[in-house]
Every structure is written in structure tokens, then in C-alpha cells.
PDB file of N, CA, C and O in Angstrom:
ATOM      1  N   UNK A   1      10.695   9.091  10.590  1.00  0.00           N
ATOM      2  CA  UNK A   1       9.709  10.074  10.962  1.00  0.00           C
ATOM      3  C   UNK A   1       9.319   9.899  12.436  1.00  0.00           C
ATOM      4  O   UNK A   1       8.934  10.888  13.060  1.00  0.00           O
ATOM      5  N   UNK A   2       9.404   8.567  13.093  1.00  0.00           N
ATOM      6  CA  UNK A   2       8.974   8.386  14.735  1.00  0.00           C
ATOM      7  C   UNK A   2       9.927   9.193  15.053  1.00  0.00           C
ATOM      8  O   UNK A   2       9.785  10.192  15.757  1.00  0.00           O
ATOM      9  N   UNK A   3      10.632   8.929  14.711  1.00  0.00           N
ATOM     10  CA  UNK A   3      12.338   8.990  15.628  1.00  0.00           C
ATOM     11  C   UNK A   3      12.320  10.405  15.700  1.00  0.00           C
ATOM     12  O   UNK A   3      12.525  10.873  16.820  1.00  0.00           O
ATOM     13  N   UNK A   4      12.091  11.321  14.621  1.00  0.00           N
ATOM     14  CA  UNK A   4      11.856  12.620  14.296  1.00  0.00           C
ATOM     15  C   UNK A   4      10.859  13.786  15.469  1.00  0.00           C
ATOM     16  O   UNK A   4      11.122  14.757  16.179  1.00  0.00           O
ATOM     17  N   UNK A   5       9.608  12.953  15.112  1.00  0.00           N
ATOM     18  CA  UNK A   5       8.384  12.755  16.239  1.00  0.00           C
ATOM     19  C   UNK A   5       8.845  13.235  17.282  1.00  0.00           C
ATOM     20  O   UNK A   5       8.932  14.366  17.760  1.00  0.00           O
ATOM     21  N   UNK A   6       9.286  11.678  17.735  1.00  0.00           N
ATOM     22  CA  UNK A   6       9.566  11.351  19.324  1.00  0.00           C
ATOM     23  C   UNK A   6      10.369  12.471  19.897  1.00  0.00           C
ATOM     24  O   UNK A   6      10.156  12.873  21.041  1.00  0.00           O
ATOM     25  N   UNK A   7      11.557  13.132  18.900  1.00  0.00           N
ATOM     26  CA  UNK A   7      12.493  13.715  19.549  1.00  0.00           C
ATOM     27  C   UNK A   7      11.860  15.099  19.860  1.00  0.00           C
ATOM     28  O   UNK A   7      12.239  15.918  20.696  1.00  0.00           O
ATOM     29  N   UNK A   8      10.695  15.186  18.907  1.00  0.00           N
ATOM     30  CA  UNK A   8      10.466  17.195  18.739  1.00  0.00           C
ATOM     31  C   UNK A   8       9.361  16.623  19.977  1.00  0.00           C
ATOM     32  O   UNK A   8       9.251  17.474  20.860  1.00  0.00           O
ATOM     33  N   UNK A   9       8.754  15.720  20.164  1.00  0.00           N
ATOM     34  CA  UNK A   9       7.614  15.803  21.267  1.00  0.00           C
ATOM     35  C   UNK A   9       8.234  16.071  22.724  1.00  0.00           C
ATOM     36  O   UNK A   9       7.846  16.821  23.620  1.00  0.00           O
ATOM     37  N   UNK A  10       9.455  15.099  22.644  1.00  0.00           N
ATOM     38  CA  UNK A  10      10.111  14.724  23.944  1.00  0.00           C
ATOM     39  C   UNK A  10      10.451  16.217  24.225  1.00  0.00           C
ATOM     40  O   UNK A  10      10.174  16.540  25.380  1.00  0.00           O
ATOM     41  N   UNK A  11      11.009  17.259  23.421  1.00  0.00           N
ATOM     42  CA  UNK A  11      11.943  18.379  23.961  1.00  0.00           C
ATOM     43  C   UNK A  11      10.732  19.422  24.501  1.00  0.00           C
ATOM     44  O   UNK A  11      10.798  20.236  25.422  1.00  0.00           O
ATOM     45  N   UNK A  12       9.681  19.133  23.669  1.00  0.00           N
ATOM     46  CA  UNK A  12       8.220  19.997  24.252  1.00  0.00           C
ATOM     47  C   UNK A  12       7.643  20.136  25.557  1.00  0.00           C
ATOM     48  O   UNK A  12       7.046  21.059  26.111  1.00  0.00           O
ATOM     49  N   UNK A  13       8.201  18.209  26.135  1.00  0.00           N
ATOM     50  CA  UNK A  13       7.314  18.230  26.904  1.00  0.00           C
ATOM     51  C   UNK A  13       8.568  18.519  28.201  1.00  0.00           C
ATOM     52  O   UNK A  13       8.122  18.719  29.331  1.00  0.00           O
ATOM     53  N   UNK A  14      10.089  18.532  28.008  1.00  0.00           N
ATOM     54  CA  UNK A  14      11.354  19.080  28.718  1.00  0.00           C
ATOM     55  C   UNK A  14      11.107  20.427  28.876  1.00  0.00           C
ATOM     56  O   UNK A  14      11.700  21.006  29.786  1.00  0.00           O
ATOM     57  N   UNK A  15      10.456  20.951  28.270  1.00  0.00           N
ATOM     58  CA  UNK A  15      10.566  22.658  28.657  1.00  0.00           C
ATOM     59  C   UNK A  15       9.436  23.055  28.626  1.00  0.00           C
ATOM     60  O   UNK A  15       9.162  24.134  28.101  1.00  0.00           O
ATOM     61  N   UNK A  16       8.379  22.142  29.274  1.00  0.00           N
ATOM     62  CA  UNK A  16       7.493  22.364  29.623  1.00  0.00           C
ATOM     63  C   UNK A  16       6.036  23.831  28.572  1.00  0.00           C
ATOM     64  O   UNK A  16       5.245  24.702  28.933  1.00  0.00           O
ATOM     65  N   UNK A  17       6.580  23.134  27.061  1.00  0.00           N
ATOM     66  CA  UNK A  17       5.763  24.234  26.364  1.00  0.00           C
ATOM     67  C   UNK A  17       3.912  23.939  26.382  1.00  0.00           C
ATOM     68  O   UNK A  17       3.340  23.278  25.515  1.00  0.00           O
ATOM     69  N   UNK A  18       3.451  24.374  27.168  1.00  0.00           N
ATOM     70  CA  UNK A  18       2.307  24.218  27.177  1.00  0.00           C
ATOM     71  C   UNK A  18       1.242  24.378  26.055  1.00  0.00           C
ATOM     72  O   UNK A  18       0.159  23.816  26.221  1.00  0.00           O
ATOM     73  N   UNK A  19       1.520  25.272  24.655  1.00  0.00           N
ATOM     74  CA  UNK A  19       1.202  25.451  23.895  1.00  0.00           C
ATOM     75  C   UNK A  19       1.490  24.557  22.917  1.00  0.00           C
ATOM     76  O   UNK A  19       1.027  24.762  21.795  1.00  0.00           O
ATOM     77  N   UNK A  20       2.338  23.360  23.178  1.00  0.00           N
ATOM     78  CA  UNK A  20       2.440  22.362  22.261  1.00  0.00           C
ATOM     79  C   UNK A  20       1.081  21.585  22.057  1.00  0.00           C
ATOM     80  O   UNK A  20       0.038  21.741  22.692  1.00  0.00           O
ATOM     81  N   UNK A  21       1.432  20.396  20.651  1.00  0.00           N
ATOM     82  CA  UNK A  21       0.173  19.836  20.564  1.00  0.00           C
ATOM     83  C   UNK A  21      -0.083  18.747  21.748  1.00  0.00           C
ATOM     84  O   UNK A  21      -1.119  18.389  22.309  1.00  0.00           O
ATOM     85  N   UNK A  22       1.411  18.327  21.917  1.00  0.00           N
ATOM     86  CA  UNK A  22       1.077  17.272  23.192  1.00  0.00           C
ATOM     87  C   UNK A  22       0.374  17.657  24.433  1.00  0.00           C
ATOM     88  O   UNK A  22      -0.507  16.969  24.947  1.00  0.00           O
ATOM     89  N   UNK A  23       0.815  18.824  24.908  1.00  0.00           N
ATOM     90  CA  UNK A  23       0.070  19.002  25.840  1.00  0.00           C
ATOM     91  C   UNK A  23      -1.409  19.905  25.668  1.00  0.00           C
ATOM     92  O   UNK A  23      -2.148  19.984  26.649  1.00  0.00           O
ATOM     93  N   UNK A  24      -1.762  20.526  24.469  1.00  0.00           N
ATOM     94  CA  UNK A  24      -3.394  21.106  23.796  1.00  0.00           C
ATOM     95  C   UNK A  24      -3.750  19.864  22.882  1.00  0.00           C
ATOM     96  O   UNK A  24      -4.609  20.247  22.088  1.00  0.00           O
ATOM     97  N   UNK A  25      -3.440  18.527  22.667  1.00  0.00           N
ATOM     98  CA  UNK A  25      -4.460  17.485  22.152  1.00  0.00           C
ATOM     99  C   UNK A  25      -4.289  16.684  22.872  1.00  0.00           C
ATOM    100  O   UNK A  25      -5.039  15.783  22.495  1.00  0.00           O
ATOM    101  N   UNK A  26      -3.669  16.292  23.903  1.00  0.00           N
ATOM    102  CA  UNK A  26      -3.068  15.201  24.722  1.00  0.00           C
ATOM    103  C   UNK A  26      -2.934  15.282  25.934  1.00  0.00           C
ATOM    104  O   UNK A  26      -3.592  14.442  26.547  1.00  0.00           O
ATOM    105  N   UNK A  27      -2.453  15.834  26.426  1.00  0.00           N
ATOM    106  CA  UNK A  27      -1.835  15.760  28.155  1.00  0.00           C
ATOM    107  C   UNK A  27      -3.419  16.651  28.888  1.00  0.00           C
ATOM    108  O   UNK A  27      -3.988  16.350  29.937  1.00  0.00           O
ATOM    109  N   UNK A  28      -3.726  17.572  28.086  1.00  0.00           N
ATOM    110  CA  UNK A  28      -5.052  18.019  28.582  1.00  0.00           C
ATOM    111  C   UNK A  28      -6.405  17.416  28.664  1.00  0.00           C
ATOM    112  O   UNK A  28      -7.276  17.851  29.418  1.00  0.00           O
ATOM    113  N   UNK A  29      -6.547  16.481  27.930  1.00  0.00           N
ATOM    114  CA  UNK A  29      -7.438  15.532  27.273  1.00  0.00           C
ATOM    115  C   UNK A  29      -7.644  14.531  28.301  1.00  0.00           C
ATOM    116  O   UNK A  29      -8.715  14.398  28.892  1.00  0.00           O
ATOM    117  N   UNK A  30      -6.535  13.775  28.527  1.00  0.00           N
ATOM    118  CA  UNK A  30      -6.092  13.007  29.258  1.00  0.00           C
ATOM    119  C   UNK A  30      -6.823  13.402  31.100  1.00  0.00           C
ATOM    120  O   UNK A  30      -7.554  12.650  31.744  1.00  0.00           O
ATOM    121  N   UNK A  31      -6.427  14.458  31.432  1.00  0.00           N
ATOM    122  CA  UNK A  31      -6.095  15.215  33.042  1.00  0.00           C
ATOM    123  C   UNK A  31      -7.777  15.478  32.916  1.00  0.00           C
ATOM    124  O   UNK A  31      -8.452  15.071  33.861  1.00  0.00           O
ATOM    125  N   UNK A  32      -8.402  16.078  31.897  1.00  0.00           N
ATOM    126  CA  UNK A  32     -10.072  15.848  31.859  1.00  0.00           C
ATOM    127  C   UNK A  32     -10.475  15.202  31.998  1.00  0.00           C
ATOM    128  O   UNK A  32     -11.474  15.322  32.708  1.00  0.00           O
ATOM    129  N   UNK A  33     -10.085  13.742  31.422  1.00  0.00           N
ATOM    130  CA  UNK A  33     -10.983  12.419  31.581  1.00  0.00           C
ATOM    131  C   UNK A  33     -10.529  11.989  32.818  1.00  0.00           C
ATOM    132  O   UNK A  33     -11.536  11.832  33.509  1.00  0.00           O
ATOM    133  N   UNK A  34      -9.656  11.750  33.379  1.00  0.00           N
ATOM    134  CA  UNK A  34      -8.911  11.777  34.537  1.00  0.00           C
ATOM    135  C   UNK A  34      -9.650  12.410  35.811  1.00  0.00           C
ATOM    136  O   UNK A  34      -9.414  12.104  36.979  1.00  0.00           O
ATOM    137  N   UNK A  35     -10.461  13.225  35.426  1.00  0.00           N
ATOM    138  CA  UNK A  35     -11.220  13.918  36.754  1.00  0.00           C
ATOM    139  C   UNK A  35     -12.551  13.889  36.655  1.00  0.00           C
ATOM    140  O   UNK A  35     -13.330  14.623  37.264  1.00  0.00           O
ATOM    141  N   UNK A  36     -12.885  12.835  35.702  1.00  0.00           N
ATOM    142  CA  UNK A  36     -14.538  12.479  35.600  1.00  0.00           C
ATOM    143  C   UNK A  36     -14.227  11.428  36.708  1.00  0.00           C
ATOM    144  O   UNK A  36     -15.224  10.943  37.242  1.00  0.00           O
ATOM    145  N   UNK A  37     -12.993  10.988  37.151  1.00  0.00           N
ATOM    146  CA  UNK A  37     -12.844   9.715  37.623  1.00  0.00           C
ATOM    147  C   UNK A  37     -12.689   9.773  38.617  1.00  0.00           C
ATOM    148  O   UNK A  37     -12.592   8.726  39.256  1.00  0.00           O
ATOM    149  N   UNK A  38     -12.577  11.136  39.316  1.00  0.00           N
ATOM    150  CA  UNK A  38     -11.696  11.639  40.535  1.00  0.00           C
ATOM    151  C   UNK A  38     -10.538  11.149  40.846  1.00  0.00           C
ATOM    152  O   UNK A  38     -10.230  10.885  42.008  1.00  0.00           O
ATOM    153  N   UNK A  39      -9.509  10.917  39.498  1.00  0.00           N
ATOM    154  CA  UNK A  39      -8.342  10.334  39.670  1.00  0.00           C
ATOM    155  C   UNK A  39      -7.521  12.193  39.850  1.00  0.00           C
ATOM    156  O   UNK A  39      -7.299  12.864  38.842  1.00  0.00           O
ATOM    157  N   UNK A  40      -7.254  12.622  41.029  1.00  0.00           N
ATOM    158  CA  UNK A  40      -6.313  13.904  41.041  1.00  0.00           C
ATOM    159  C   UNK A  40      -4.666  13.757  40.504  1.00  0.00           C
ATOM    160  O   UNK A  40      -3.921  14.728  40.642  1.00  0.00           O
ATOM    161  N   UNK A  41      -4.179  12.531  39.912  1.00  0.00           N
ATOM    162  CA  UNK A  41      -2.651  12.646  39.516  1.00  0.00           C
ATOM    163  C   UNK A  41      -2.978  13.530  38.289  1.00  0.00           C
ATOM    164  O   UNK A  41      -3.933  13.616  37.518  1.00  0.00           O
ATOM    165  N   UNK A  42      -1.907  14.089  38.417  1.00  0.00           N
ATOM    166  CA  UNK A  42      -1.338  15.083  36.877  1.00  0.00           C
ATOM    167  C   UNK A  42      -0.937  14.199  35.990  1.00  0.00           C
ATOM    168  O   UNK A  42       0.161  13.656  36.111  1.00  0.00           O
ATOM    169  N   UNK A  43      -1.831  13.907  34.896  1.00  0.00           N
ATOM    170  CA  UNK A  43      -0.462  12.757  34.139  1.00  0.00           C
ATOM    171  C   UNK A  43       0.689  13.632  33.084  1.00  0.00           C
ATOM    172  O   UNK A  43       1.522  13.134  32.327  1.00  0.00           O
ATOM    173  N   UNK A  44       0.448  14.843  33.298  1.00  0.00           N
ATOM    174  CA  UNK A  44       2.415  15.277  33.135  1.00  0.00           C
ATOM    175  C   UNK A  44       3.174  15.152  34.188  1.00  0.00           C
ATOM    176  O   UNK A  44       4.312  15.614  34.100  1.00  0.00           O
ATOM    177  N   UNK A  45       2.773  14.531  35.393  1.00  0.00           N
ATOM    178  CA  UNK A  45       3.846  14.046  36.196  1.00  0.00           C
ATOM    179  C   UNK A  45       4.354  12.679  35.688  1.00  0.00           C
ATOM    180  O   UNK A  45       5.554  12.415  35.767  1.00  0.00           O
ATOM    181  N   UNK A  46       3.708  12.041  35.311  1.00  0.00           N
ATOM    182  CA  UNK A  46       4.834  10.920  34.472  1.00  0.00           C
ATOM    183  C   UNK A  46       5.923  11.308  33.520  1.00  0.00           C
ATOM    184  O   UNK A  46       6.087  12.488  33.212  1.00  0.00           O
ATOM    185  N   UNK A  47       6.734  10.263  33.006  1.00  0.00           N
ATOM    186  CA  UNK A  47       8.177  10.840  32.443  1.00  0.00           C
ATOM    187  C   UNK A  47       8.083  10.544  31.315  1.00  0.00           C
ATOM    188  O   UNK A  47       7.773   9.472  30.795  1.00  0.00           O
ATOM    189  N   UNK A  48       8.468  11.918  30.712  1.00  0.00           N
ATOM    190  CA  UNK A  48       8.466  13.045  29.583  1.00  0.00           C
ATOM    191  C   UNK A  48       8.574  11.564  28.462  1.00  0.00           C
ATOM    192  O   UNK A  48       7.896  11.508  27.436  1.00  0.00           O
ATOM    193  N   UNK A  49       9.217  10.816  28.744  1.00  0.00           N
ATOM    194  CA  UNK A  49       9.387   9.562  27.989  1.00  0.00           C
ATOM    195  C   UNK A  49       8.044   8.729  27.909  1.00  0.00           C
ATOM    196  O   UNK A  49       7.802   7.968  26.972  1.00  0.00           O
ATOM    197  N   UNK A  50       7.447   8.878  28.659  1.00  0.00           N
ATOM    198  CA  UNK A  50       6.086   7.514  28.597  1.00  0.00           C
ATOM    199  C   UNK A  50       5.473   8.602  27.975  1.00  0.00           C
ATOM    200  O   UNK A  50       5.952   8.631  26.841  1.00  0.00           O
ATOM    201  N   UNK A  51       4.865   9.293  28.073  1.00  0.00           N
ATOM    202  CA  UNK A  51       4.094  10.048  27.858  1.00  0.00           C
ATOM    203  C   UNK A  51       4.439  10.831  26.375  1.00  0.00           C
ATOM    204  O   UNK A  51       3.475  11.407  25.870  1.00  0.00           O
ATOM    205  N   UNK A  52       5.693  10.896  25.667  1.00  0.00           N
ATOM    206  CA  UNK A  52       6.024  10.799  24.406  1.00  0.00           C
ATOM    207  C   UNK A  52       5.239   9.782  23.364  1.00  0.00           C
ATOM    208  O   UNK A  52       4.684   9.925  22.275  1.00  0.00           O
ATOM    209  N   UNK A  53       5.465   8.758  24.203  1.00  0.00           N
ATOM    210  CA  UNK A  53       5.537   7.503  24.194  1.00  0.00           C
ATOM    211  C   UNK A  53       3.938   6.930  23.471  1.00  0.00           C
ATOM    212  O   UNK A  53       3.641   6.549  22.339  1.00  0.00           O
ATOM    213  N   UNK A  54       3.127   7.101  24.779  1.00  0.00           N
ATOM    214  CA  UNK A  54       1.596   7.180  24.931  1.00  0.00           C
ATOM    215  C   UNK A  54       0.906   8.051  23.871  1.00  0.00           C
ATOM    216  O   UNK A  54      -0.176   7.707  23.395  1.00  0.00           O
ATOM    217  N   UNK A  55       1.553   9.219  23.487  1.00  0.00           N
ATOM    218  CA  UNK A  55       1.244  10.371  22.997  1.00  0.00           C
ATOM    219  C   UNK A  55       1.707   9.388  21.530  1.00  0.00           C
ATOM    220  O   UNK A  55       0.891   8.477  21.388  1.00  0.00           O
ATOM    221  N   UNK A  56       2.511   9.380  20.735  1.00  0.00           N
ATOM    222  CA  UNK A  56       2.556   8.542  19.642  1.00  0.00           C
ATOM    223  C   UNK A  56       1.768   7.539  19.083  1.00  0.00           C
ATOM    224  O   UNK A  56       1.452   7.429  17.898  1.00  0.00           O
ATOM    225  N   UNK A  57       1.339   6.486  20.444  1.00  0.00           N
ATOM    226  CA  UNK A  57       0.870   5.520  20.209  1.00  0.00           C
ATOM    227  C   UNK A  57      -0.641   5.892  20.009  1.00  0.00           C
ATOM    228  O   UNK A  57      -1.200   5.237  19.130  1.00  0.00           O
ATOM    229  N   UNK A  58      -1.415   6.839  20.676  1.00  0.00           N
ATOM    230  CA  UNK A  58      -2.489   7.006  20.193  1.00  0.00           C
ATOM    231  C   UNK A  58      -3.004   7.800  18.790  1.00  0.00           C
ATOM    232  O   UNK A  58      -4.154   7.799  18.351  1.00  0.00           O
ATOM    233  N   UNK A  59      -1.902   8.434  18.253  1.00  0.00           N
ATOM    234  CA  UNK A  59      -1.949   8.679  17.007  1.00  0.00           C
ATOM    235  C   UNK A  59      -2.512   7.872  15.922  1.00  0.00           C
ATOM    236  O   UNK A  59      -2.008   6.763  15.746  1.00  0.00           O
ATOM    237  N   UNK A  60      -3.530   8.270  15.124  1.00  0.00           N
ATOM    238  CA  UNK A  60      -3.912   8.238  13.868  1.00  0.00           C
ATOM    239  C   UNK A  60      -2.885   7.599  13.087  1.00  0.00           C
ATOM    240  O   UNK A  60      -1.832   7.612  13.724  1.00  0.00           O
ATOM    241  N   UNK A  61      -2.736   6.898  11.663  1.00  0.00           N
ATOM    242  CA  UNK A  61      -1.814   7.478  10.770  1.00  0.00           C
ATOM    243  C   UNK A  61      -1.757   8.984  10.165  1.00  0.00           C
ATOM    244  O   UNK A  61      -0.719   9.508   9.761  1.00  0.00           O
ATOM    245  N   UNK A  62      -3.333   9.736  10.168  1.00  0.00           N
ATOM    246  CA  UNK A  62      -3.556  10.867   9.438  1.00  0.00           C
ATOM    247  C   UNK A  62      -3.195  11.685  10.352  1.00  0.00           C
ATOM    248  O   UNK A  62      -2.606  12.666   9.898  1.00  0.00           O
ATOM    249  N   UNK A  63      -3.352  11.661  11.759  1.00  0.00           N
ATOM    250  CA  UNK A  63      -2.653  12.456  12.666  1.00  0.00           C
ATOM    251  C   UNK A  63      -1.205  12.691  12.319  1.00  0.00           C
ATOM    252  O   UNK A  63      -0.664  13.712  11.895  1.00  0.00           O
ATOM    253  N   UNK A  64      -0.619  11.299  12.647  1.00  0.00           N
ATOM    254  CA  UNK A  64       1.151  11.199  12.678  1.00  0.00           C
ATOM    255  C   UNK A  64       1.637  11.893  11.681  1.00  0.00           C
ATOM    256  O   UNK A  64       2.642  12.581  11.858  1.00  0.00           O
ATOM    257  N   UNK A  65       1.011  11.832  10.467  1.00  0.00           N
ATOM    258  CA  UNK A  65       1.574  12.708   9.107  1.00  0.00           C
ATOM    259  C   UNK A  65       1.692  14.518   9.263  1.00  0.00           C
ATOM    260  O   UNK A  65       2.612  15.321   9.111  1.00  0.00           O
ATOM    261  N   UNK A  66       0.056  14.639   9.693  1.00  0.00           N
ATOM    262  CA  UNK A  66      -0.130  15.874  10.299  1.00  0.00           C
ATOM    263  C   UNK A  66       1.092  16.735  11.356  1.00  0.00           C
ATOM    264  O   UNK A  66       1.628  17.814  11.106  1.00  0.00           O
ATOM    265  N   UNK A  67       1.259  16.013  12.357  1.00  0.00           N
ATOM    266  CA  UNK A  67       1.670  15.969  12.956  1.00  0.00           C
ATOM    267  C   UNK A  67       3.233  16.312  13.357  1.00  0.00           C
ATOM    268  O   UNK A  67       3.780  16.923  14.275  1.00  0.00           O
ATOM    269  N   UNK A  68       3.745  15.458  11.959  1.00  0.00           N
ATOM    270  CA  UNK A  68       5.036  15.466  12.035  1.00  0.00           C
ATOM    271  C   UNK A  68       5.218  16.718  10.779  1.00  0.00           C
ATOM    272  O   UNK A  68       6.250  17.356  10.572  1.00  0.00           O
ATOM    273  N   UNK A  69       4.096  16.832  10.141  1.00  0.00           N
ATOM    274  CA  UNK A  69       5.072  18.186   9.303  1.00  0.00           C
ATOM    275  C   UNK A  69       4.895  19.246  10.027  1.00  0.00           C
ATOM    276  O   UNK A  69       5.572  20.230   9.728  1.00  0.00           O
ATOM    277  N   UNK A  70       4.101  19.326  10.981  1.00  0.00           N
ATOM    278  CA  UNK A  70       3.615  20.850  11.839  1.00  0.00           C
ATOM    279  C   UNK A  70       4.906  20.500  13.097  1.00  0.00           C
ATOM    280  O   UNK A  70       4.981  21.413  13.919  1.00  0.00           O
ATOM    281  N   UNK A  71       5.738  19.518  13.303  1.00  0.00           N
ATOM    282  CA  UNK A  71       6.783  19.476  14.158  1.00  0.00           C
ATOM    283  C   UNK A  71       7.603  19.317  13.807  1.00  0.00           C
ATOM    284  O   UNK A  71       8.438  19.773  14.589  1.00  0.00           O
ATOM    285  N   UNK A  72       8.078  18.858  12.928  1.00  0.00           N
ATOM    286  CA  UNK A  72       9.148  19.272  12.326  1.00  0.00           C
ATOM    287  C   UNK A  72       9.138  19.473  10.611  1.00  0.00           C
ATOM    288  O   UNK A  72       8.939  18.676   9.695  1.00  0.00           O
ATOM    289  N   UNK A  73       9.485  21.090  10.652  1.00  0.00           N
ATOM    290  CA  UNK A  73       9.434  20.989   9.432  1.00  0.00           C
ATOM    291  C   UNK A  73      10.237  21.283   8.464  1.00  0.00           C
ATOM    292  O   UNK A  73       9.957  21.598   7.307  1.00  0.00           O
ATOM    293  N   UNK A  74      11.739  21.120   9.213  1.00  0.00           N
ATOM    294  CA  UNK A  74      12.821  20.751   8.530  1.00  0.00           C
ATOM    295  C   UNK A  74      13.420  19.473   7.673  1.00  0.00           C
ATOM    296  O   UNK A  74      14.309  19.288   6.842  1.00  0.00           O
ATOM    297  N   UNK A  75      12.184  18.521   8.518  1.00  0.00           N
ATOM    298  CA  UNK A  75      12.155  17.286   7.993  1.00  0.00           C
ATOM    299  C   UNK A  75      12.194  16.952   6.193  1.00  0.00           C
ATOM    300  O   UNK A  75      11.301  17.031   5.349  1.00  0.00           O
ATOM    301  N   UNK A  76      13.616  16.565   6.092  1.00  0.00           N
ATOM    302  CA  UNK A  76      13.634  15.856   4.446  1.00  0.00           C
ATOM    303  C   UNK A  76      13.033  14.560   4.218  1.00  0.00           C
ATOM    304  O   UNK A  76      13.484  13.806   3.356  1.00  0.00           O
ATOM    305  N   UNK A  77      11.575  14.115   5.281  1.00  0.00           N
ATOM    306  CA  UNK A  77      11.105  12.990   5.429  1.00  0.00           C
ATOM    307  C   UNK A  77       9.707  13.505   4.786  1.00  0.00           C
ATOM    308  O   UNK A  77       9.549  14.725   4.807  1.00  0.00           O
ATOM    309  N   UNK A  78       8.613  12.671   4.183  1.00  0.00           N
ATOM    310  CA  UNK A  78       7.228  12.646   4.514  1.00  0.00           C
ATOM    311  C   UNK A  78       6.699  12.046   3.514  1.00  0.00           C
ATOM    312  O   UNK A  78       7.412  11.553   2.640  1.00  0.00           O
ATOM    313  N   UNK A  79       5.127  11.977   3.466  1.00  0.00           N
ATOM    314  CA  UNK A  79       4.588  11.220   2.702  1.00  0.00           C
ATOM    315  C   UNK A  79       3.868  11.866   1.545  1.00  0.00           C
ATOM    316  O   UNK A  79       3.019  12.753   1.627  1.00  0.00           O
ATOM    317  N   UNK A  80       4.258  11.382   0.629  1.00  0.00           N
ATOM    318  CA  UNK A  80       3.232  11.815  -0.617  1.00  0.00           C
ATOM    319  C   UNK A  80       2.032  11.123  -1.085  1.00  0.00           C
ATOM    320  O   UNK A  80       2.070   9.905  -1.257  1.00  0.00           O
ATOM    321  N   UNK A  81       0.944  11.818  -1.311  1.00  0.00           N
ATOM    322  CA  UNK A  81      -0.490  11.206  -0.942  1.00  0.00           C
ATOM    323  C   UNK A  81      -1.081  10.930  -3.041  1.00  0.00           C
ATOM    324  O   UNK A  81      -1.239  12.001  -3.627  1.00  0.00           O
ATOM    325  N   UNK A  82      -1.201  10.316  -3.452  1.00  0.00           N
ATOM    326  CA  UNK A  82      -1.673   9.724  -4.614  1.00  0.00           C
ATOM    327  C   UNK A  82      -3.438   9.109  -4.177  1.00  0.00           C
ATOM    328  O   UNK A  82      -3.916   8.120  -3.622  1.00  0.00           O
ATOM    329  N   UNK A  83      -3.869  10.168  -4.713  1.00  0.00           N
ATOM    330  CA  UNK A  83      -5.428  10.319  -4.897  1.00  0.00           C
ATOM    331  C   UNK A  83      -6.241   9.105  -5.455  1.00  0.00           C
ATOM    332  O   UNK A  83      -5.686   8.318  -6.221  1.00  0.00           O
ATOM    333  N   UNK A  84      -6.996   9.008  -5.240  1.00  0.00           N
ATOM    334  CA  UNK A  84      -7.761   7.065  -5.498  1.00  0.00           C
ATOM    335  C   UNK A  84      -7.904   7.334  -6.670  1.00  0.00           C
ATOM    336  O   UNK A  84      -7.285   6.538  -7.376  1.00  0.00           O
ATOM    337  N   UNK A  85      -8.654   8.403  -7.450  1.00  0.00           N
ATOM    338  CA  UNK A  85      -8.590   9.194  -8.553  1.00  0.00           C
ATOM    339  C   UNK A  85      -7.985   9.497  -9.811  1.00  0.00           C
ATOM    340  O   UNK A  85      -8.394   9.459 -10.972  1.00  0.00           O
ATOM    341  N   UNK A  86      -6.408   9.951  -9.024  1.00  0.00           N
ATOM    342  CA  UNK A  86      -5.472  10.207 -10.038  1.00  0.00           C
ATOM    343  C   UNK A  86      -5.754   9.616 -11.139  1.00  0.00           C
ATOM    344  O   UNK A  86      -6.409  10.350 -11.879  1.00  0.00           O
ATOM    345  N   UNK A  87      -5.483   8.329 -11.678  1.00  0.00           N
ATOM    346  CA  UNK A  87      -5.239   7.337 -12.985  1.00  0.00           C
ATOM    347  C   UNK A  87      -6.570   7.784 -13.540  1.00  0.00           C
ATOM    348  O   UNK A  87      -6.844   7.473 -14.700  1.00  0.00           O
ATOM    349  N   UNK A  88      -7.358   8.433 -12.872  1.00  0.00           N
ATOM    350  CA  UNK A  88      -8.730   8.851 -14.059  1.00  0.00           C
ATOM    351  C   UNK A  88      -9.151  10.080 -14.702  1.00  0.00           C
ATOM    352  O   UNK A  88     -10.203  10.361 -15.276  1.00  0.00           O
ATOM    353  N   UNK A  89      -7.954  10.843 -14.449  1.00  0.00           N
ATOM    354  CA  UNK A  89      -8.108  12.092 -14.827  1.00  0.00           C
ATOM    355  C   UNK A  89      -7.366  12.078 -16.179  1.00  0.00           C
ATOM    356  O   UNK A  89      -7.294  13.104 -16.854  1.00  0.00           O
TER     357      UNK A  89
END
């Protein structure tokens, strides 16, 4: 599922889709806090790789799940969720 991830984030941030989540939960997020600081770098000028990268690592687990079925959702991968519950119904 990283590997999956990594690859649909990486091609997002190659063709520059601005409407992705990386760059509307992440790369924007980032360039905001970034200018409370008066730091002016773009951090989508770093490479599409770190910033994949960075972008993963701050993930949730509940994100990453999220995440990866709204990016790929061809994926024959994912998780099935068993309710604390279940056994008492």
C-alpha cells in the first residue's frame, strides 16, 4: 500500500496537479506555516521525491487508509476494519 501511495503521490506532484491531496492537505499547509516565519522558499521546490516522502511520513494511520483508497482505487490492497463491538452483537 506505501509503495502504491508513494507512486500515485509522486506522479501528482510530476504534473504538477494542484488539486491533489498533496498539494490541498500538504504542500499548502506547509508554504502557510512557512510564511508566519518569513521563510519565502516554495517547499514544492523541493524534489517531488522528499516531499512524497515528507507527505507520507506525516500521515495518520487513519489518514494513510483514507488516503490510499481515494488514490488509488484500483488497488486489490486495503484494510478491513472489525468493530470493538462486533463479538457483541
Amino acid at each position: 500500500m506505501f509503495e502504491e501511495l508513494y507512486e500515485a503521490i509522486l506522479a501528482d506532484l510530476i504534473a504538477q496537479d494542484e488539486s491533489a491531496p498533496v498539494f490541498k492537505h500538504f504542500i499548502e499547509r506547509i508554504e502557510r506555516q512557512r510564511s508566519l516565519y518569513e521563510d519565502e522558499r516554495p517547499y514544492r521546490a523541493e524534489s517531488a521525491h522528499q516531499i512524497a516522502v515528507d507527505y507520507l511520513a506525516s500521515m495518520t494511520d487513519e489518514y494513510f487508509l483514507a488516503a490510499h483508497r481515494f488514490m488509488c482505487p484500483q488497488s486489490s490492497h486495503g484494510v478491513e476494519f472489525r468493530d470493538y463491538f462486533d463479538d457483541l452483537r
